[in-house]
C-alpha positions as CSV (number, residue, x, y, z in Angstrom):
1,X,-15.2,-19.3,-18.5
2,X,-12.9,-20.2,-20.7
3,X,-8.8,-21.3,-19.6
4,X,-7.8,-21.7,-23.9
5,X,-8.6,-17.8,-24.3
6,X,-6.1,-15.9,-26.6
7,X,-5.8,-12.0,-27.6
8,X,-7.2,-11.5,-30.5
9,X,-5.0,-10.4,-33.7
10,X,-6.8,-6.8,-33.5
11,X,-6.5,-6.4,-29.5
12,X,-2.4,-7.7,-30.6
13,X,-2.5,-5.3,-33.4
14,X,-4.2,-2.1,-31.7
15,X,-1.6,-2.6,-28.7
16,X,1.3,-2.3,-30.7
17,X,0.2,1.0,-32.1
18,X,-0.5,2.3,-28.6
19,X,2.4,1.1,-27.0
20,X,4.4,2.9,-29.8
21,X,2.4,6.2,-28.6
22,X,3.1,5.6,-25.7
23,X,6.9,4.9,-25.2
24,X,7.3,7.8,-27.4
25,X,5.3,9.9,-25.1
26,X,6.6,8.9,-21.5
27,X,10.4,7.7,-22.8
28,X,11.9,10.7,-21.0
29,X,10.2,10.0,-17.6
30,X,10.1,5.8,-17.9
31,X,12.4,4.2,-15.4
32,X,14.9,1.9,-16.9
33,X,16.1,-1.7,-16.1
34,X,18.0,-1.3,-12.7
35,X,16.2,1.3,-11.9
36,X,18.1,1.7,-8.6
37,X,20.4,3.8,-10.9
38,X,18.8,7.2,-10.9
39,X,16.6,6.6,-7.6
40,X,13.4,5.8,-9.4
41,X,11.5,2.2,-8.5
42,X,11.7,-0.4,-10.6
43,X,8.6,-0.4,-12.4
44,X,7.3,-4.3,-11.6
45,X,3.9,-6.1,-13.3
46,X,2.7,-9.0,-11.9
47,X,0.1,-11.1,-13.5
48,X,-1.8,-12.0,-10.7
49,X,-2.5,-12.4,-6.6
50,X,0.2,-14.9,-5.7
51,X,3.0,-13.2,-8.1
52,X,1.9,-9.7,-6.7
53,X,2.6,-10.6,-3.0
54,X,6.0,-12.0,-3.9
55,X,7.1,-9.0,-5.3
56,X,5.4,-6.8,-2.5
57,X,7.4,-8.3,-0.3
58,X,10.7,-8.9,-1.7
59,X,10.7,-5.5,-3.2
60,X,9.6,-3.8,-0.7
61,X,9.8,0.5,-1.2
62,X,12.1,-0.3,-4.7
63,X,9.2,-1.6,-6.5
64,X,5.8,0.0,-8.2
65,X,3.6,-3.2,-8.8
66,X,0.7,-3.2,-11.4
67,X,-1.2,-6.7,-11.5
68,X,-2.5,-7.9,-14.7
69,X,-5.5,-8.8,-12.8
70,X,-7.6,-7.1,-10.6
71,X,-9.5,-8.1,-7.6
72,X,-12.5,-10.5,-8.0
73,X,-11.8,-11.2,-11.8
74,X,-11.1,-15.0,-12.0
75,X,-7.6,-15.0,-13.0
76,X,-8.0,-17.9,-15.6
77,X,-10.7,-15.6,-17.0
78,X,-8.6,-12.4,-17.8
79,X,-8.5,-11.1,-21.3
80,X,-5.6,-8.6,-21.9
81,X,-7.0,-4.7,-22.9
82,X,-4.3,-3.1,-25.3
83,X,-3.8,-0.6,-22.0
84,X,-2.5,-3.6,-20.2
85,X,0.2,-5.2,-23.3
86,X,1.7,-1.5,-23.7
87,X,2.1,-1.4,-19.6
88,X,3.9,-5.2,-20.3
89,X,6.0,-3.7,-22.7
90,X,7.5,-0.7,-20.3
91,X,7.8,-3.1,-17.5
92,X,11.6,-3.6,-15.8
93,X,10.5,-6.5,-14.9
94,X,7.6,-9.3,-15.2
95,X,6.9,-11.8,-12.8
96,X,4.0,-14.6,-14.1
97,X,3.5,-18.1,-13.7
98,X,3.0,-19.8,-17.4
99,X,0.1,-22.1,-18.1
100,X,-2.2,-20.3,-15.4
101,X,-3.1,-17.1,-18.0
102,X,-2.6,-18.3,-21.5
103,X,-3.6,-14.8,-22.9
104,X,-0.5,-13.1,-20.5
105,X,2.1,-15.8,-21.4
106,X,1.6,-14.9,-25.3
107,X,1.5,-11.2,-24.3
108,X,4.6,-11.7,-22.3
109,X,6.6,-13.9,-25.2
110,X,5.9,-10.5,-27.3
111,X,7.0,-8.0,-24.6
112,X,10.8,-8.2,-25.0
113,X,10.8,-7.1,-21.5
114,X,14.4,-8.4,-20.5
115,X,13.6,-9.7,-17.0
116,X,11.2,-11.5,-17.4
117,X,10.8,-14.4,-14.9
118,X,8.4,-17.6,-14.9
119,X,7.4,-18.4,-11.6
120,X,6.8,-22.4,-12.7
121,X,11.0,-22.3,-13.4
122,X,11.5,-21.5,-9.9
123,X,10.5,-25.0,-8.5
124,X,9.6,-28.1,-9.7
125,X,5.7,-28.7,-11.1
126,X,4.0,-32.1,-10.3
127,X,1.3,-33.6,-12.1
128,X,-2.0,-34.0,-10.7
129,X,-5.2,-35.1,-11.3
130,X,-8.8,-34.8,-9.4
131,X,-7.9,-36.5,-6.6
132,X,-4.0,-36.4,-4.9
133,X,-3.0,-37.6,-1.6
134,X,-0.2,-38.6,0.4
135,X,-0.5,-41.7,-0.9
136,X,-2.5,-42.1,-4.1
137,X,-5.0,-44.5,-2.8
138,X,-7.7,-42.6,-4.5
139,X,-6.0,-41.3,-7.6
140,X,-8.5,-42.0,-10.6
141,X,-6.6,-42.3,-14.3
142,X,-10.0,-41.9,-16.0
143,X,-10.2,-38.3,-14.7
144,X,-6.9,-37.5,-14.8
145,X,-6.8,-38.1,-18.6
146,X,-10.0,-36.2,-19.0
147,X,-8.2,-33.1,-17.2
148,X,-4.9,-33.4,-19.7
149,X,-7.5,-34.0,-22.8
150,X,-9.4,-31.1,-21.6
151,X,-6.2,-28.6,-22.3
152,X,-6.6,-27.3,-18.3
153,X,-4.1,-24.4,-17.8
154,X,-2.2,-27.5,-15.4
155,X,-1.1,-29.2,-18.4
156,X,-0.1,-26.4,-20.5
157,X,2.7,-25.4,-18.1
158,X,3.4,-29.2,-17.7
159,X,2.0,-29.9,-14.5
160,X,-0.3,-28.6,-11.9
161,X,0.6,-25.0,-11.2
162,X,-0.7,-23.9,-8.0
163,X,2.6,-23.9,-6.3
164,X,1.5,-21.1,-3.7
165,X,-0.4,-23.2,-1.8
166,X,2.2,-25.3,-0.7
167,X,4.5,-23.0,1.6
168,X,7.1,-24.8,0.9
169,X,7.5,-24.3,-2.9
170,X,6.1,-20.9,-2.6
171,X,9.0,-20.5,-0.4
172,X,11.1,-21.7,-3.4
173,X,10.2,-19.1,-5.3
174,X,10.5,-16.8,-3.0
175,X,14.0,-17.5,-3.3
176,X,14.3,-17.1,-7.1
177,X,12.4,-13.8,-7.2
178,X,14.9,-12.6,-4.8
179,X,18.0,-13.2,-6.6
180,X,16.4,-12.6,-10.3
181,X,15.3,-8.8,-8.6
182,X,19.3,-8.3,-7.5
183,X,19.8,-9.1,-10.7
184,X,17.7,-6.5,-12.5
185,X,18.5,-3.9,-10.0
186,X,22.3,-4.7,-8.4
187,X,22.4,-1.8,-6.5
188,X,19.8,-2.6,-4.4
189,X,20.8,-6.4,-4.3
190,X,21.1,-6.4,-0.2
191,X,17.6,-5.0,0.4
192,X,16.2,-7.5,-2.2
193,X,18.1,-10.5,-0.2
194,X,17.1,-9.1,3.3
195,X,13.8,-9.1,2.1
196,X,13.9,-12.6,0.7
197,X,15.1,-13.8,3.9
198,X,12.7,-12.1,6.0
199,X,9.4,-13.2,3.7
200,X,11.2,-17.7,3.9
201,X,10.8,-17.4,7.1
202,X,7.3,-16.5,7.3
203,X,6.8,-19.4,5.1
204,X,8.7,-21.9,6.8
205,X,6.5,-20.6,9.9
206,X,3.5,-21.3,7.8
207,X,4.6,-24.5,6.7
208,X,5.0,-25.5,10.5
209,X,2.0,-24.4,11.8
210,X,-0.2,-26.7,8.6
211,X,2.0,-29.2,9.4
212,X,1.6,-29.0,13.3
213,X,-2.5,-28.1,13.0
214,X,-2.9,-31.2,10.6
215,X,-1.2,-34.1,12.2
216,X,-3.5,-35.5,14.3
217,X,-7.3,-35.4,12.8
218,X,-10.3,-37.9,12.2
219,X,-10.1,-38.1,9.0
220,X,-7.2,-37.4,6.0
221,X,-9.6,-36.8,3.2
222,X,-11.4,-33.5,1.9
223,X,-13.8,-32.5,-0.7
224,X,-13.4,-29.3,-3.1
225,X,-14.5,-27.7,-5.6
226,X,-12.3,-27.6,-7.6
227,X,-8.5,-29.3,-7.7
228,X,-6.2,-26.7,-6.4
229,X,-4.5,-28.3,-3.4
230,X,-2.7,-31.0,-4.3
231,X,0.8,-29.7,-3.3
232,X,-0.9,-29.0,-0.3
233,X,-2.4,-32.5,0.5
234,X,0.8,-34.1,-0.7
235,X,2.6,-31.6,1.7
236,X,0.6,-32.6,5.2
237,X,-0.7,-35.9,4.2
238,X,-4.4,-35.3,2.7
239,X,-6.4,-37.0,0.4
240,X,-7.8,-33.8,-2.2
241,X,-10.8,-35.1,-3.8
242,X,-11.9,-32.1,-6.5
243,X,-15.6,-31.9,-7.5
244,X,-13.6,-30.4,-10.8
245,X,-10.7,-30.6,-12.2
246,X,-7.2,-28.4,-12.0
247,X,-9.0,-25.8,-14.1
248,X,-12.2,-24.6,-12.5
249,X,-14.4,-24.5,-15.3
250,X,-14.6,-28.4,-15.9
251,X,-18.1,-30.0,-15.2
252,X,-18.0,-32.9,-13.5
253,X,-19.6,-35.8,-14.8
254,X,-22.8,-37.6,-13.2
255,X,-20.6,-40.4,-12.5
256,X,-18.2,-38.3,-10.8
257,X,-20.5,-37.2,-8.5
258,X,-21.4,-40.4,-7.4
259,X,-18.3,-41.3,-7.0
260,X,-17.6,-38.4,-4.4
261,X,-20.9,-39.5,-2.6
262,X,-19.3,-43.2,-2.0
263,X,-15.9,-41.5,-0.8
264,X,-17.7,-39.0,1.6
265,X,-19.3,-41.8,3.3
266,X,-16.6,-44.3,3.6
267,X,-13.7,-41.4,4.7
268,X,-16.2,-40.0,7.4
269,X,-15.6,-36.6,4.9
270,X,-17.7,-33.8,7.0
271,X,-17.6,-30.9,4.6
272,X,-17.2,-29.6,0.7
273,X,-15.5,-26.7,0.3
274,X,-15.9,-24.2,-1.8
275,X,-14.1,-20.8,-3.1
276,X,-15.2,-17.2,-3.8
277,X,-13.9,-16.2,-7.2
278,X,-16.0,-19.3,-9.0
279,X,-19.0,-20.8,-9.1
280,X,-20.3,-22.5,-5.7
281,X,-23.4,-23.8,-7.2
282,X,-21.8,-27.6,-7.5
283,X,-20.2,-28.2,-4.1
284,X,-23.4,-26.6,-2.7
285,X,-25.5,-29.4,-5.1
286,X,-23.3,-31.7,-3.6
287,X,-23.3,-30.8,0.2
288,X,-27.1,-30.6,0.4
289,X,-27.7,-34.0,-1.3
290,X,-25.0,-36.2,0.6
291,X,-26.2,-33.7,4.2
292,X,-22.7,-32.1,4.9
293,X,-21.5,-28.6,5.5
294,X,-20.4,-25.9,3.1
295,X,-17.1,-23.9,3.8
296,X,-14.3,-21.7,2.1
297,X,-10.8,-23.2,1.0
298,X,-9.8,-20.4,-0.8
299,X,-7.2,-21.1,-3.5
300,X,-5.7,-17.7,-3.2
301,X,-5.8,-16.6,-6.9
302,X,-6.9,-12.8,-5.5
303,X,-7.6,-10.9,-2.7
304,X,-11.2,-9.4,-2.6
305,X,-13.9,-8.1,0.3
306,X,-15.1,-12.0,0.8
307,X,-11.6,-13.1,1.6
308,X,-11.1,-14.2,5.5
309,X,-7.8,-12.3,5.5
310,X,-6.0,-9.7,4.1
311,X,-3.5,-11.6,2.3
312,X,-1.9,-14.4,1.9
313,X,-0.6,-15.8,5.4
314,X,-3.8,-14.3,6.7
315,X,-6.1,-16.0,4.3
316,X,-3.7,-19.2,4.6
317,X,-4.5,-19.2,8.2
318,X,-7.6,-19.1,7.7
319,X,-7.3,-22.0,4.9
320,X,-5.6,-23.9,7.8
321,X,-8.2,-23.2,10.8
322,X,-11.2,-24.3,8.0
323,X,-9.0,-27.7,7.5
324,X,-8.5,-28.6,11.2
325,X,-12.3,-27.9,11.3
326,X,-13.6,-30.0,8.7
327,X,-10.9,-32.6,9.4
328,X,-11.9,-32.9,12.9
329,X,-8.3,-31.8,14.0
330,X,-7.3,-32.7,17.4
């Protein structure tokens, strides 16, 4: 797997012509920007999971969503098929999150799809390394410059992107995708609101049951594959300790690995977690030779048959219940 993918000039070049082809062929029946204005939906893509729910549930009936990427396809994987940069092009509206997918964010610079909205601009991104917590104890510089030298899809966008997994910030966005969909479709501008209301208060919800189910437990500190939940141990108080780095795809080092060993033992850590759209094979290595338990933390990049929920406040639920497990909650 590779985060630094690009299109290729002839997959670029190939899309043009069929996006040509294809406005010319649909422009009487395309529904335009506001598309509130002759009754049609307002045709939405999404570039992955977390962007897809937002606009699911803020748009509500007024939107067609098409994701960028499908169920169980790694999203820092995906590789754009001209099919999918002509569908970018005769969007009303894009909703992404740069630095995740570099092949979308240079497919979506070259749409010229007006709204078009960056997820990351809706809150504020934090930098973080392998290890976060609520206070840093365990933050190692070494690794964290090895994640930034490494180009990880975290320091493209200028800081760790995986802003979902904090209700709070996802909450946050919540509130910007509302208002930027009034904006591309006034007439609909109440629903859009209502909506936006309605999904914030799921999330604040959220956000109070992780913070209730996390405060009292035997130990702060957690083990995972990779280093996806560090707005979320900043959030409740955790100590994240990532086997790899904010991309998926680093390997960790020998010495990393021994270093995890010496923090499972001294933090009483009773479980590495692991997720279903990568690799298992090194928290599994890891588990069996320091004698813990395996379970899912699921970073919630995409919904698929292995998930424990059908989407995202179930599968964060379950996030939450597999936390107060391995945490030895109270």
């Amino acid at each position: 797997m590779n985060v630094r993918r690009r299109i290729s000039t002839a997959a670029l070049a190939g899309s043009t012509v069929l996006g040509l082809v294809t406005l010319s062929a649909c422009s009487g029946t395309s529904s335009a920007a506001g598309g509130g204005e002759d009754g049609g939906k307002l045709d939405v893509v999404a570039s992955f999971y977390p962007m897809q729910y937002l606009v699911e549930q803020i748009g509500g009936d007024h939107v067609e969503v098409r994701t960028l990427t499908q169920p169980g396809v790694e999203p820092h994987d995906l590789e754009l098929q001209p099919r999918q940069a002509s569908q970018l092009r005769q969007a009303d509206y894009i909703l992404y999150l740069k630095g995740v997918q570099p092949a979308v964010d240079e497919a979506i610079a070259q749409s010229g799809v007006e709204h078009t909205v960056d997820a990351a601009t809706l809150t504020t991104l934090e930098d973080h390394g392998t290890d976060v917590g609520h206070d840093h104890g365990h933050e190692d510089e070494e690794h964290a410059d090895e994640d930034q030298a490494g180009g990880e899809h975290g320091a493209e966008a200028g800081g760790d992107p995986h802003i979902w997994l904090d209700p709070v910030k996802y909450a946050e966005v919540a509130q910007g995708v509302g208002d930027s969909l009034a904006k591309a479709d006034p007439d609909r501008a109440a629903d859009y609101r209502k909506n936006t209301e309605t999904l914030v208060g799921k999330l604040k919800a959220l956000d109070t049951e992780f913070a209730d189910g996390l405060r009292n437990t035997t130990t702060r500190t957690f083990i995972t594959a990779h280093s996806a939940f560090g707005y979320l141990a900043e959030r409740y108080g955790l100590d994240q300790h990532g086997i790899a780095g904010i991309g998926p795809e680093s390997e960790p080092s020998p010495a990393r690995i021994k270093e995890l060993q010496s923090v499972a033992e001294q933090e009483k850590v009773s479980t590495v977690f692991f997720e279903t759209l990568a690799s298992d094979r090194t928290a599994k290595a890891l588990a069996a030779d320091t004698g813990l338990r395996t379970d899912v933390l699921d970073p919630l990049e995409g919904i698929t048959d292995k998930s424990r929920g059908d989407d995202y406040l179930a599968v964060m639920e379950s996030n939450l219940a597999a936390l107060q497990k391995a945490l030895g909650a109270k």
